[in-house]
Each structure stands twice: as structure tokens, then as C-alpha cells.
C-alpha positions in Angstrom: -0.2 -3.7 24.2 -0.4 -1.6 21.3 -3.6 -0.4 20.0 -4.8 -0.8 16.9 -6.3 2.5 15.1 -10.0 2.5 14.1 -11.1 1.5 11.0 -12.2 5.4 10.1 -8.6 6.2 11.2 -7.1 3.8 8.8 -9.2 5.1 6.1 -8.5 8.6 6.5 -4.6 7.5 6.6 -5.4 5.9 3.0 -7.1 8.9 1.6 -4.4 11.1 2.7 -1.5 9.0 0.9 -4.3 8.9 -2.2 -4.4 12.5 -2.3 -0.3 12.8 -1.7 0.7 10.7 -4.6 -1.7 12.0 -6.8 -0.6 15.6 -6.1 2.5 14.5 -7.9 4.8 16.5 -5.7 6.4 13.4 -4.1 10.0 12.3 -4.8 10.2 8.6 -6.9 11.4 7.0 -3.5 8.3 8.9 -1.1 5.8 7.8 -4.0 7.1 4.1 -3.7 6.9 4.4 0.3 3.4 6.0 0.4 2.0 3.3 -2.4 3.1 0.4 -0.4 1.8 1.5 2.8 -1.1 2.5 0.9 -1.8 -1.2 -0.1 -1.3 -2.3 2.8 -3.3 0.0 4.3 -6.6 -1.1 1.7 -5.8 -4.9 2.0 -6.0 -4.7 5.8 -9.2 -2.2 5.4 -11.1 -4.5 2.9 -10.3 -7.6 5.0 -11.6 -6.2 8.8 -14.8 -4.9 6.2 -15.4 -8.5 4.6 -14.8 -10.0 8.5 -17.8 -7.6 9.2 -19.6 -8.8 6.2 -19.2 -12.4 7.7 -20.4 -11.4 10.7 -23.6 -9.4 10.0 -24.8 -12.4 7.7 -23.7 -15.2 10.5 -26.4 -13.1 12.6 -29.2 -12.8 10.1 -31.9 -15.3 10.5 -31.8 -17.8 8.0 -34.6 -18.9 5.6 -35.8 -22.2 5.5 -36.4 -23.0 1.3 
């Protein structure tokens, strides 16, 4: 079984490709590549960050009104 790389792994992936294509020194076709995997890379980021949101709120106690 493969395993997955952190979340702060994956993050510093994403702000590596930010900093790549912004540089500008990137062929059209390496731009496309990085960008893609670079939104893939924030969709899966934001969605294992709004599981955790989920979570931490499932756990709070709950106020009776």
C-alpha cells in the first residue's frame, strides 16, 4: 500500500509549483502540467482541511438554545 504524503507535504508541493509558474521560466506545455497538478493538488488540500473542519465541530459540545 502506498502512502499518502502529509498534508504539509502536499502544501509545500503546491507552493513550489506556485512559485515555478509564476517565475515565468516554464515552457507553455510545463506551465499547463504544473497548473493542473497544481489544482489538483488545492482541491485535494481544501477538501482533507474542510473534512477536518467537520470533524473538530462533530466534537464540540453542542449548545442547548
Amino acid at each position: 500500500m502506498e502512502k499518502k504524503d502529509s498534508f504539509e507535504t502536499r502544501l509545500e508541493r503546491l507552493k513550489e509549483i506556485v512559485a515555478k509558474v509564476e517565475s515565468g521560466n516554464l515552457s507553455l506545455e510545463e506551465s499547463v502540467r504544473l497548473t493542473e497538478e497544481g489544482k489538483a493538488l488545492g482541491e485535494a488540500l481544501e477538501e482533507e482541511l474542510e473534512e477536518a473542519r467537520k470533524r473538530i465541530l462533530d466534537e464540540m459540545p453542542k449548545e442547548d438554545n
